[in-house]
N, C-alpha and C positions, 0 to 999 in steps of 0.2 A: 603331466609336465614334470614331476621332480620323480617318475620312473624310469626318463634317462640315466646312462652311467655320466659320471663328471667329466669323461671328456667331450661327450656330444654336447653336455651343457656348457661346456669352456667353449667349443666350434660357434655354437648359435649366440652365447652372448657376446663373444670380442666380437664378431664379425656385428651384431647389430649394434654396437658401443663406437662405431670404426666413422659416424654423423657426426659425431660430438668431436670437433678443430681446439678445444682448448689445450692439445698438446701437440705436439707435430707426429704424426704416422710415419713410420721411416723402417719396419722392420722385414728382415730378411732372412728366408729358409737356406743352412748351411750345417751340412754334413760334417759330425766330426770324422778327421784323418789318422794314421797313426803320424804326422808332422805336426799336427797342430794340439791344441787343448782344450777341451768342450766342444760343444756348439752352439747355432743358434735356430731359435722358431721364431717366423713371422708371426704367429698367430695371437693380436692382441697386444703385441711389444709396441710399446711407441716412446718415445725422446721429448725429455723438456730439459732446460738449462735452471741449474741454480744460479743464485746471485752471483757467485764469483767464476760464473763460466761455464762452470762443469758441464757436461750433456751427463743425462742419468735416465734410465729405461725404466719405466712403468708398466705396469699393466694394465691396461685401459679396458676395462668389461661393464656389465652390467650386472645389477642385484637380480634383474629380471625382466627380460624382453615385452612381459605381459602387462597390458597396460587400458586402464578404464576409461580415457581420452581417445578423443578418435579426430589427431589435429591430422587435417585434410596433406600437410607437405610429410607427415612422420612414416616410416617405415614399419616402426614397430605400434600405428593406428588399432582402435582397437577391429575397427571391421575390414582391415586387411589378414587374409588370408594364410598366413606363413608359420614356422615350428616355433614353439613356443617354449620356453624353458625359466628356470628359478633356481639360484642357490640357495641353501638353508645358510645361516651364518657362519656355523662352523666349518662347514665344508669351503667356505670360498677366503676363509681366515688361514684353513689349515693350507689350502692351495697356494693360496700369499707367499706363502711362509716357506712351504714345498722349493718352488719357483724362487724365491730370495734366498734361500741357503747353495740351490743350484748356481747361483749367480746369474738367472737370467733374467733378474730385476732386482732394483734398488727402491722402487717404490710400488704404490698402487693409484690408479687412477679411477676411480668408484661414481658410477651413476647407478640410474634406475628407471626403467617405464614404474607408472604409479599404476599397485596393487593394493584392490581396495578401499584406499584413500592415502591420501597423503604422509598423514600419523603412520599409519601402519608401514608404509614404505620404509619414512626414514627411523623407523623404531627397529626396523631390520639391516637398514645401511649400521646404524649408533652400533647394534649389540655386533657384526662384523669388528667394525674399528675396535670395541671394546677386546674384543677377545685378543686383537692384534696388541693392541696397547700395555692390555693388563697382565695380560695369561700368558701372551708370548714375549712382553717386552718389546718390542717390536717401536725400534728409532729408526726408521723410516720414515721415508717421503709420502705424505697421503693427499692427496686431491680428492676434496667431495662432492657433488652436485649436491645440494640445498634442494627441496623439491616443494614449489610456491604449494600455499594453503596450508603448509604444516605447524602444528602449533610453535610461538617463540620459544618454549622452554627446551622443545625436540631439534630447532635450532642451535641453541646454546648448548646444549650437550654435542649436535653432532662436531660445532667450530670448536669444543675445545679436543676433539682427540684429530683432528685436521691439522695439517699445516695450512693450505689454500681450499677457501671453499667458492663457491660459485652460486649465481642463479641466474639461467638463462633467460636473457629478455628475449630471443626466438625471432621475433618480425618488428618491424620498427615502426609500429603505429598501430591506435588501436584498432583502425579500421579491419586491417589485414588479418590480426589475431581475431577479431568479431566474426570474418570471414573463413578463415579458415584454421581456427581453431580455438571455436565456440567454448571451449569446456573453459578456455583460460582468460583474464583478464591483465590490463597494465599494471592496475593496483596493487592485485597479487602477487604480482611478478617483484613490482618496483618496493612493496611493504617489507619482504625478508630484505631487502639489498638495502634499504635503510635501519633496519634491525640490526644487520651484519656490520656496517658500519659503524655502528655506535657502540656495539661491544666490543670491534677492533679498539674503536680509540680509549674505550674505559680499561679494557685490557691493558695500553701500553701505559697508561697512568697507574694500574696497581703494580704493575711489572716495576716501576719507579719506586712506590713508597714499601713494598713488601717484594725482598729477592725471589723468593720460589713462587710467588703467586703465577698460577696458571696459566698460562699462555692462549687467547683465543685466536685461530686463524692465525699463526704472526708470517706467513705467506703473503696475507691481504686476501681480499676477494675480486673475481673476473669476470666477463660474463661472454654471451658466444649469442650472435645475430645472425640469423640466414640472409644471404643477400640472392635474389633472383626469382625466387617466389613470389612475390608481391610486386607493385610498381611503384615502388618511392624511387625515389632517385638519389643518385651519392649523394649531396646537398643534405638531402632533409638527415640522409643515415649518419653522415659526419656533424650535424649541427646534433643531435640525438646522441652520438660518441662522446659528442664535448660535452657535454649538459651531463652524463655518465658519472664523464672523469672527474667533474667539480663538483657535483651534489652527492657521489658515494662514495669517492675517491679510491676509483676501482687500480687496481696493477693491470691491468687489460681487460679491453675490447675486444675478441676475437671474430672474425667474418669465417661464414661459411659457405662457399657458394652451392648455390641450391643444385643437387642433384638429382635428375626425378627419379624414383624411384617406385612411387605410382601411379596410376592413372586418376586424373581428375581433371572435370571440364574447369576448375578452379585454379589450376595450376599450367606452367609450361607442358606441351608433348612431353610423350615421353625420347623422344630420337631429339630433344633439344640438348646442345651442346654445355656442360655447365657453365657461368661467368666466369673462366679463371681471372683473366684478364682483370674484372673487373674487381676480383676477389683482393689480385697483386696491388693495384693501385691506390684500391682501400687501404691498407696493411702500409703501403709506403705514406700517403696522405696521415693516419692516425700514428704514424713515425713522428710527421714536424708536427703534430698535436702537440704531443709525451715530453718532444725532445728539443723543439727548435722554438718553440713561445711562438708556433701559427695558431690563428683561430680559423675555425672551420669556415668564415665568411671568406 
């Protein structure tokens, strides 16, 4: 796994990073000219908006495809079949950074399949960020996935070198995660996102009474739901969004409509069309959540 060269490991992990909807995917392969200046690479570029508008390019990858879970809808499962690869931290710090001086990113967008366990995971995501932060200075935009089961303190180090961090609630009930992706629970999932909360808000209180006190997460945190995999119905997903936004008080609910990508008698065919449809409607509905004072009833 880590005897590929760094570009075949950059191919394998944006391309398995490309499930994760908490940015918008939007990039495009474009030859520079002698009329124009630079270029552009699709591979792993994706767009989110700052607060006052801006669109700004990310790198959306993974720490590593490899992963000791084996959730029945995931790609990167552990008894599915496919190339497998892992960055060392320096290597995928120094790539950041590579790609950010190029100008063909303003940030990073950091997940991870869980290698070994959870600790170890994000004790490999933290020393990434750290190197960016410390070694290169590096005042960018960082989005992190949180990886549930990790201890609180590997938490608190990763949200304070984040701007936004995350943890995916995945399926919207326990029944579906019991089913089809046994290794995970709600607990675990819903314990960091009330962690994460509470040091956002103790953060913006010491932000208040000491100027340079460290800033946790001040992005906020979001989270990303598969929709189409399981059988809940928008109802229960939207009354489970709102329940989200009030008890962690998330910046977003992301949907992701489910794409098969493997076979399983537990999940859609695979020739099944994904929800877009259903994806859109969700996304306009958790609109008048956010913005128009509807409740999910």
């Amino acid at each position: 796994m880590n005897g590929l060269d760094i570009f075949k490991k950059l191919e394998i992990l944006t391309d398995a990073a490309k499930y994760d909807v908490a940015c918008t995917s939007s990039g495009v392969d474009r030859k520079g000219s002698s009329k124009g200046i630079g270029n552009a690479v699709s591979m792993g570029i994706c767009h989110s908006f700052s607060g006052d508008g801006r669109c700004i390019s990310l790198l959306k990858v993974l720490m590593t495809n490899a992963c000791v879970y084996d959730c029945a809808y995931c790609v990167n499962r552990r008894s599915n079949d496919s190339p497998r690869a892992a960055f060392e931290p320096r290597e995928l710090a120094s790539l950041t950074i590579a790609f950010y001086r190029r100008n063909y990113i303003e940030g990073l967008f950091l997940s991870s399949g869980v290698i070994k366990s959870p600790d170890h995971t994000v004790e490999r995501m933290i020393e990434t960020l750290r190197i960016l932060r410390e070694e290169y200075s590096f005042c960018g935009y960082i989005h992190a996935k949180a990886i549930p089961g990790a201890d609180s303190a590997l938490l608190a180090r990763l949200g304070l070198l984040s701007d936004r961090i995350s943890v995916n609630i995945e399926l919207p009930s326990q029944d579906s995660l019991q089913l089809l992706a046994p290794d995970k629970s709600r607990q675990s999932i819903l314990a960091p996102m009330g962690f994460i909360r509470g040091r956002i808000e103790q953060g913006s209180k010491e932000v208040v009474q000491y100027k340079n006190a460290p800033r946790f997460a001040p992005a906020g945190q979001s989270t990303q739901m598969i929709v189409g995999a399981s059988g809940e119905s928008d109802l229960k997903i939207l009354n489970l969004t709102e329940g989200l936004y009030r008890k962690f008080r998330l910046k977003r609910v992301f949907f992701s409509a489910y794409i098969p990508v493997v076979g399983s008698a537990l999940l859609p065919a695979l020739n099944t069309k994904p929800p877009l449809l259903r994806e859109h409607r969700l996304y306009q509905a958790d609109w008048l959540l956010r913005f128009y004072g509807f409740s999910a009833a």
